[in-house]
C-alpha positions as CSV (number, residue, x, y, z in Angstrom):
1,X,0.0,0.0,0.0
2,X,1.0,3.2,-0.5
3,X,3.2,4.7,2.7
4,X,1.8,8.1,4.5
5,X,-2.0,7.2,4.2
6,X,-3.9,6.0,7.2
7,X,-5.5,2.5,7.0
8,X,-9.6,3.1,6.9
9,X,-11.0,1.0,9.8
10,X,-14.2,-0.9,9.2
11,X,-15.3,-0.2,12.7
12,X,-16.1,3.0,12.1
13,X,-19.0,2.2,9.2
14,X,-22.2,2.0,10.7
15,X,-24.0,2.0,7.1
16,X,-23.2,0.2,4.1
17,X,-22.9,3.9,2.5
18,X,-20.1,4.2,5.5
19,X,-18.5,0.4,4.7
20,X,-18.2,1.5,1.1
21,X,-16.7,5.3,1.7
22,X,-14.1,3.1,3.6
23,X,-13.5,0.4,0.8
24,X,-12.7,3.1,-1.5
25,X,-9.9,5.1,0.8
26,X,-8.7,1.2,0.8
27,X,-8.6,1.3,-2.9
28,X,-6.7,5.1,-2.9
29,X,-4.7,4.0,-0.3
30,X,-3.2,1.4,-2.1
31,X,-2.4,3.2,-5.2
32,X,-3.6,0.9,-8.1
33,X,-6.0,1.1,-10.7
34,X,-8.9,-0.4,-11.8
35,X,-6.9,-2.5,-14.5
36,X,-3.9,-2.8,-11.8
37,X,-6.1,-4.4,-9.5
38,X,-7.7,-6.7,-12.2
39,X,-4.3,-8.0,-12.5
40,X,-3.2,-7.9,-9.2
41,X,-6.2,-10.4,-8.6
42,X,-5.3,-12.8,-11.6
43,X,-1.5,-13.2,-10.0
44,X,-3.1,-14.7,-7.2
45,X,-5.0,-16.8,-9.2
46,X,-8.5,-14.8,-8.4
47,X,-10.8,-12.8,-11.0
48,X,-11.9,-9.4,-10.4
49,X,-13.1,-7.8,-13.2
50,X,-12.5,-3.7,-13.2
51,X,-16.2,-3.4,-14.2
52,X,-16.8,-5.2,-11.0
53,X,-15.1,-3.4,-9.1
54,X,-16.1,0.0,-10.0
55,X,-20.0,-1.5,-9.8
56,X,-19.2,-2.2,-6.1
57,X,-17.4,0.9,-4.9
58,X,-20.6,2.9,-6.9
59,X,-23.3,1.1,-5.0
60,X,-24.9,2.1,-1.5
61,X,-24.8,-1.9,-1.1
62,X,-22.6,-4.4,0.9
63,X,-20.7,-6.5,-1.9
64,X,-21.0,-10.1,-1.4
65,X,-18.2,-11.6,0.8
66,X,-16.1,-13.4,-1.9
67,X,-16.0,-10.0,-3.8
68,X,-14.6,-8.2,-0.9
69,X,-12.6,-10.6,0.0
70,X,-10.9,-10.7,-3.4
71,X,-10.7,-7.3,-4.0
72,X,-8.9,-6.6,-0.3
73,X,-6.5,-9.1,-1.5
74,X,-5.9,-7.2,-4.9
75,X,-5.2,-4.4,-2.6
76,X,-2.8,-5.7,0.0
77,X,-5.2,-6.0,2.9
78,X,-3.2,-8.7,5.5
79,X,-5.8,-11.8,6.1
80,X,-6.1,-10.6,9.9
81,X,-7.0,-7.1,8.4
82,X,-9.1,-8.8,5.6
83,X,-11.4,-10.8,8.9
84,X,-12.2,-7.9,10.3
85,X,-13.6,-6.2,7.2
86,X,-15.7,-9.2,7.0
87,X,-16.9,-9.3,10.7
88,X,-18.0,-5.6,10.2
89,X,-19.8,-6.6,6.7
90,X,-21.4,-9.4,8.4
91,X,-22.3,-7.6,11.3
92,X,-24.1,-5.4,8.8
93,X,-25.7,-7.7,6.8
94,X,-27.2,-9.2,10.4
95,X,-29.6,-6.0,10.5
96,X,-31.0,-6.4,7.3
97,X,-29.8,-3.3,6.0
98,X,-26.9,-4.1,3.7
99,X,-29.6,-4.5,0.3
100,X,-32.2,-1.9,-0.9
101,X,-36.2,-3.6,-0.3
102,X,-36.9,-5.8,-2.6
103,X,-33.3,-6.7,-3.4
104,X,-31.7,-10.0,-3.1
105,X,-28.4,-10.6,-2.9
106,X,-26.7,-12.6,-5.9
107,X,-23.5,-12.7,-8.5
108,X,-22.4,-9.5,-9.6
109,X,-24.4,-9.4,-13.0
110,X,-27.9,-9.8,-10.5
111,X,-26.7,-6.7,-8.5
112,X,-26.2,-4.9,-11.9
113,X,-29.5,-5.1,-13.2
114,X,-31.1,-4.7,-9.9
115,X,-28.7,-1.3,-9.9
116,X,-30.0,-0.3,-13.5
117,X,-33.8,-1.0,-12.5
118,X,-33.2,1.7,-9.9
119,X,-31.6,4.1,-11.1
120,X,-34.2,4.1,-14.1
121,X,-36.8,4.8,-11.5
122,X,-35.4,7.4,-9.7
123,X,-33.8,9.1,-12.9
124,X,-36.8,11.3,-12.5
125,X,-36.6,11.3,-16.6
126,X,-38.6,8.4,-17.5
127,X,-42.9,9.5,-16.0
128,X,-45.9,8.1,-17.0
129,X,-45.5,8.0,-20.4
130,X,-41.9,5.9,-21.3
131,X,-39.5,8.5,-23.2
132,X,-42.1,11.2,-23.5
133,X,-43.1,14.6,-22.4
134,X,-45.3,14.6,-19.4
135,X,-47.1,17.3,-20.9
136,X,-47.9,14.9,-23.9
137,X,-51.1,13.3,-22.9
138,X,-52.5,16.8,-21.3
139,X,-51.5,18.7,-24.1
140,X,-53.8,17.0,-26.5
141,X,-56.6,16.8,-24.5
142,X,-58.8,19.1,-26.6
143,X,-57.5,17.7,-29.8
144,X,-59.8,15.7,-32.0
145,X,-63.8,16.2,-31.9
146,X,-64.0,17.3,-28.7
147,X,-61.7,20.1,-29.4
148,X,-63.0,20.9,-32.4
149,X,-66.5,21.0,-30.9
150,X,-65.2,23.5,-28.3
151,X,-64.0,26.1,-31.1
152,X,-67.1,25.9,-32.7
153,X,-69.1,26.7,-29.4
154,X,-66.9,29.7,-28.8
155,X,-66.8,30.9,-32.9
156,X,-70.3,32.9,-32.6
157,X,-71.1,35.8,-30.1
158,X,-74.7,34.6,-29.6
159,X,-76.3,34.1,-25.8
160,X,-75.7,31.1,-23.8
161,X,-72.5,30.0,-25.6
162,X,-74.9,29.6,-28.9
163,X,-73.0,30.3,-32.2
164,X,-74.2,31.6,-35.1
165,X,-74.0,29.5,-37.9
166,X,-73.2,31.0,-41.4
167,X,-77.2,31.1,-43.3
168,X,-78.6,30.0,-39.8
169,X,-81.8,32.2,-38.6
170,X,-82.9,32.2,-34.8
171,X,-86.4,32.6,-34.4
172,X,-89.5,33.9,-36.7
173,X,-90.3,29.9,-36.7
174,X,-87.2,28.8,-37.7
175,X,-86.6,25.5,-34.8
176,X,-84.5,25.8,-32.1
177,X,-82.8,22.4,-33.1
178,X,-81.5,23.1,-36.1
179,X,-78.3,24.9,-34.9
180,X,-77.4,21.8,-33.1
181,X,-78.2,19.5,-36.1
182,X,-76.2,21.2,-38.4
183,X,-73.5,21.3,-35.4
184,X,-73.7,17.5,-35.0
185,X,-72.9,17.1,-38.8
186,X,-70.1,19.0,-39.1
187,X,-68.9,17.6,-35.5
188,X,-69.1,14.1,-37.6
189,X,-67.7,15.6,-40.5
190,X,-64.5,16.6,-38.6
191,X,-64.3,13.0,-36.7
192,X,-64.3,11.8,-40.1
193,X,-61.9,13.8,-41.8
194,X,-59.9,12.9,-38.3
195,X,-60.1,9.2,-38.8
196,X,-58.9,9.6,-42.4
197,X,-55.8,11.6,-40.9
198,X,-55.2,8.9,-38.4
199,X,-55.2,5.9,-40.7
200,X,-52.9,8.0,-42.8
201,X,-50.3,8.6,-39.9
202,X,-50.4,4.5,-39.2
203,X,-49.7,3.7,-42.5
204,X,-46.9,6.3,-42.2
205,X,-45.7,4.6,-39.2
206,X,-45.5,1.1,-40.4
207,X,-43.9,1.9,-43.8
208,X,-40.9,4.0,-41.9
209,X,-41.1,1.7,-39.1
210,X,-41.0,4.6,-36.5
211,X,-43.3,7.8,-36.0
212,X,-41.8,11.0,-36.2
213,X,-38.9,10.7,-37.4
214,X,-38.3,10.6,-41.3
215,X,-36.8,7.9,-43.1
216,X,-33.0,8.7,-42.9
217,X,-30.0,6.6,-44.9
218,X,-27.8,5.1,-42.6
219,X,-24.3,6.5,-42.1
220,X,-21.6,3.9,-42.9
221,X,-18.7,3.0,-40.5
222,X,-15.8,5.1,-40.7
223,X,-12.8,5.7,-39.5
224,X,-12.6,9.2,-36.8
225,X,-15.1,10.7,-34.5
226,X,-18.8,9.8,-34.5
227,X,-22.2,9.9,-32.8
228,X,-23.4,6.5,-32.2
229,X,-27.2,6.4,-33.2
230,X,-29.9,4.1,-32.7
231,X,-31.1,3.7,-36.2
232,X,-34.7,4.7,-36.7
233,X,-34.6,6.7,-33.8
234,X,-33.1,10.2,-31.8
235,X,-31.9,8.4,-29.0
236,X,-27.7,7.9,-29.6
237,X,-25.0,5.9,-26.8
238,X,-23.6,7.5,-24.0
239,X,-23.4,7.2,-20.6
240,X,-24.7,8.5,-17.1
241,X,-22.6,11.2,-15.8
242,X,-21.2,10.7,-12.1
243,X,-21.3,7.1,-12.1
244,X,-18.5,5.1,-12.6
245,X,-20.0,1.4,-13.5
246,X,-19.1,2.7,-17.5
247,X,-22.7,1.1,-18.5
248,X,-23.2,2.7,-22.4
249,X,-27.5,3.4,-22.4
250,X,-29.7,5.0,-25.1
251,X,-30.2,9.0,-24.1
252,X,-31.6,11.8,-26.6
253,X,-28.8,12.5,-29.4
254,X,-29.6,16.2,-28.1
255,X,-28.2,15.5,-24.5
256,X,-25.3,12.8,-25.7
257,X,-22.0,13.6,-25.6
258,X,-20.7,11.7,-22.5
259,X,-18.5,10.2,-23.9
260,X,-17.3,11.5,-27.1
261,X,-16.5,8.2,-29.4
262,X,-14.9,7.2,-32.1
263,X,-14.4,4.5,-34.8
264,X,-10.9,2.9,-35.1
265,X,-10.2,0.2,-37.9
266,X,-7.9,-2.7,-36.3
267,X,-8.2,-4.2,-40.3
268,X,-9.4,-7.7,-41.1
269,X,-13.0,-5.9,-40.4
270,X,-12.9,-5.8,-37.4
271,X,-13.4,-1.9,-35.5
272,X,-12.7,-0.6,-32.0
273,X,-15.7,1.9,-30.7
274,X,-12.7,4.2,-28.7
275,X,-14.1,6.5,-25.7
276,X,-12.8,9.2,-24.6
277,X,-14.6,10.1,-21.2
278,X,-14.4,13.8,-19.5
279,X,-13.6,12.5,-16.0
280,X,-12.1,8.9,-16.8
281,X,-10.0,9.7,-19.9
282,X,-9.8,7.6,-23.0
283,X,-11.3,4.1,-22.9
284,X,-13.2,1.2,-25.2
285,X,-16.5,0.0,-25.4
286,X,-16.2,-3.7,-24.5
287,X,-18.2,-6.8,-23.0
288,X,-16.9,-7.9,-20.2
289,X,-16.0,-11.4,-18.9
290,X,-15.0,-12.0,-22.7
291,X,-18.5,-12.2,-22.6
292,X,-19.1,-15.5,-21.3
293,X,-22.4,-13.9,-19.7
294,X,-25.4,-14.2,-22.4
295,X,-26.6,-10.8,-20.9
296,X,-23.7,-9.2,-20.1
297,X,-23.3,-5.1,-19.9
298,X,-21.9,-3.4,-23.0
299,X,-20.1,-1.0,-21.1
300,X,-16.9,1.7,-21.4
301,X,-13.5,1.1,-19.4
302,X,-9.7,1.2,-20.1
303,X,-8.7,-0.2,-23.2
304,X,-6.7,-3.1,-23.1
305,X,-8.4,-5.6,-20.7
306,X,-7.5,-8.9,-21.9
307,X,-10.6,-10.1,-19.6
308,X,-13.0,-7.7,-22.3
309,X,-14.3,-8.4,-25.9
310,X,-13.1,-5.0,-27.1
311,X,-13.1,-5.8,-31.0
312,X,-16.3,-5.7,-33.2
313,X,-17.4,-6.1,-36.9
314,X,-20.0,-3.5,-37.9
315,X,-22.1,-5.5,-40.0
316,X,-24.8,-3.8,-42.7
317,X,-28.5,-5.3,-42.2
318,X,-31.1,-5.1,-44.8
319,X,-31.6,-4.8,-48.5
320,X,-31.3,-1.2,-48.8
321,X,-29.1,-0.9,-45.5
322,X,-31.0,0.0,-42.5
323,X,-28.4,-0.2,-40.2
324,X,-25.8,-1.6,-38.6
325,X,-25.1,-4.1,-36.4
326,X,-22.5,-4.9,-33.3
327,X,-21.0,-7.9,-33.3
328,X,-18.6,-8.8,-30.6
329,X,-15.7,-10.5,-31.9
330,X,-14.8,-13.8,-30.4
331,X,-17.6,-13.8,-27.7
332,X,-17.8,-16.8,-26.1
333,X,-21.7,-16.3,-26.6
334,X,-21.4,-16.6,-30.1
335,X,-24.2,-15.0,-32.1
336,X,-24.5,-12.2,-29.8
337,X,-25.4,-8.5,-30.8
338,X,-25.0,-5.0,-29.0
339,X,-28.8,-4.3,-28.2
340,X,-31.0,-2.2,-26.3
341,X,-33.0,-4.0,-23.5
342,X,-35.6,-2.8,-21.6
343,X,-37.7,-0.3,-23.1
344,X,-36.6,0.7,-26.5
345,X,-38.8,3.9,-26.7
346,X,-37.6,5.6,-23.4
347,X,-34.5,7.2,-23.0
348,X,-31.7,5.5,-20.3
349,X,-32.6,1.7,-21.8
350,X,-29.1,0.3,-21.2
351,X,-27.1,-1.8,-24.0
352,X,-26.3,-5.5,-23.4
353,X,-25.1,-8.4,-25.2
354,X,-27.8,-10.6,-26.6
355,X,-28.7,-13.0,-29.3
356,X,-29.1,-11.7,-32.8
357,X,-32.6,-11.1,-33.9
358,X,-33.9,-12.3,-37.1
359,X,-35.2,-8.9,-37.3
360,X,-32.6,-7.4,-35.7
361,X,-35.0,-5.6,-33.1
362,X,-33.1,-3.2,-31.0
363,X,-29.8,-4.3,-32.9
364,X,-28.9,-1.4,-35.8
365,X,-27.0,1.6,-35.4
366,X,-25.5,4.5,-37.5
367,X,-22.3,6.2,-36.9
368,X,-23.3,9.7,-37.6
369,X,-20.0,11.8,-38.7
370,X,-19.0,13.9,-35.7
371,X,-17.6,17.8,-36.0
């Protein structure tokens, strides 16, 4: 460890949110890196992902006990030193405080979700309506018929909210119903005409295959900075600021930017997705675990883990091109794809590996040229 630093003492925590302040001066105190600790932990014959690890020290959570174990090791924690980090977890986890409600305690890619989940529903941008204005469904409340009624009642100046109707004559035997008749037909008329507009808009929608948005040709990969899109869509890949896990979600193209990426060509078609992160520096868009886990993260970190799938081939879908697909290079979950899980109309959906889709679902991206 490095000399001149006081050793954190467990004792102290009385929260997990305390434990895990602690674990990270452990992690300062001794000096190394993320990717340092990785291999730190594979010389003595353990695995600790630096994905892992930054998951852990981001969480209010207690890790699980082999995780901390392994990871005090990595650092340089003496076993005697080590025991009592795990009395003082244990002694945590004994008033049933270590895990959020509703949480159970489970491998590291469990805890991940369950982490996602939660932040999606306290991200205070995702309401009623997935990926969509609050405002939307109030807004066009007096839209349609009944809105167009309510411009007609107010268009004349007559009494009692009575209009008068081009032609129309009130009184000298003319019938007091005939206003409202010729109302009600135009009313229908208007629903109609409405209807007419609708069926339009879904035809619209199923021959572009998103609403909205107009048909766009998909930019091919190339070498140098881009915007990573979501074809079909306005959502592009970045990450949430002030976190550390390096999980890549789906955010408006409008608010991306965190991190900036780019495309570099390692030949044989195969492409690195570089990152280059305002608080973590340059890094790589990778699976982790060399992606032994069907549903593992598609996440940024430092380049150069041997533990990461960090190599991909960019491979054109449809006849003409709709996008593009991401294709891990020597997963061993063969016939994986970069996709978006969860709900693929709000914004913060987070990017995983999973199998290719016949339709490729959730699968196709451009690389928009960057300035």
């Amino acid at each position: 460890m490095t000399p001149g630093k006081q050793a954190p003492d467990p004792r102290e925590a009385r929260t997990p949110a305390e434990f895990l302040v602690c674990l990270q001066a452990v992690k300062e105190r001794s000096g190394l890196t993320y990717r340092e600790l990785s291999a730190r932990a594979a010389s003595h014959g353990d695995v600790l992902p630096r994905s892992t690890v930054a998951n852990m020290l981001s969480r209010p959570t207690l890790p699980r006990e082999e995780l901390l174990t392994v990871f005090l090791r990595a650092c340089g924690v003496a076993p005697d030193e080590a025991e009592a980090w795990r009395t003082v977890r244990g002694e945590l986890a004994l008033r049933g405080v270590y895990e959020p409600e509703g949480a159970e305690p489970g491998p590291a890619t469990t805890g991940d979700r369950e982490r996602d989940r939660a932040e999606g529903a306290t991200d205070g941008r995702v309401g009623p309506v997935p990926g969509g204005d609050p405002g939307e469904a109030s807004a066009g409340a007096g839209e349609g018929p009944a809105g167009t009624g309510g411009e007609l009642r107010g268009a004349g100046g007559g009494s009692g909210g009575v209009p008068v109707w081009p032609g129309g004559v009130h009184g000298d035997g003319e019938r007091a119903g005939t206003p409202s008749r010729i109302r009600r037909g135009l009313v229908a008329a208007v629903a109609l005409a409405g209807l007419v507009l609708a069926g339009v808009s879904v035809v619209a929608f199923l021959r572009d295959g998103h609403a909205g948005h107009p048909p766009r040709t998909p930019t091919a990969p190339a070498a140098g900075d881009v915007r990573v899109r979501v074809a079909g869509t306005e959502f592009c890949l970045g990450e949430r600021r002030g976190t550390r896990s390096g999980q890549v979600h789906q955010l408006s193209c409008a608010a991306a930017g965190v991190p900036h990426y780019s495309l570099a060509e390692l030949g044989g078609g195969r492409w690195r997705i570089v990152s280059d992160h305002p608080d973590f520096g340059p890094g790589c868009s990778g699976i982790p675990s060399g992606g032994r886990i069907p549903d593992a993260a598609y996440e940024d970190s430092e380049c150069g883990d041997p533990t990461r799938v960090e190599s991909f081939t960019l491979e054109a879908f449809g006849t003409p091109v709709e996008g593009y697909r991401i294709v891990p290079v020597g997963s061993a979950t063969p016939g994986s794809c970069v996709t978006v899980v969860g709900d693929r109309s709000a914004a913060w959906a987070r990017l995983a590996q999973a199998p290719c889709a016949p339709d490729a679902a959730g699968q196709l991206f451009d690389f928009d040229r960057r300035d």
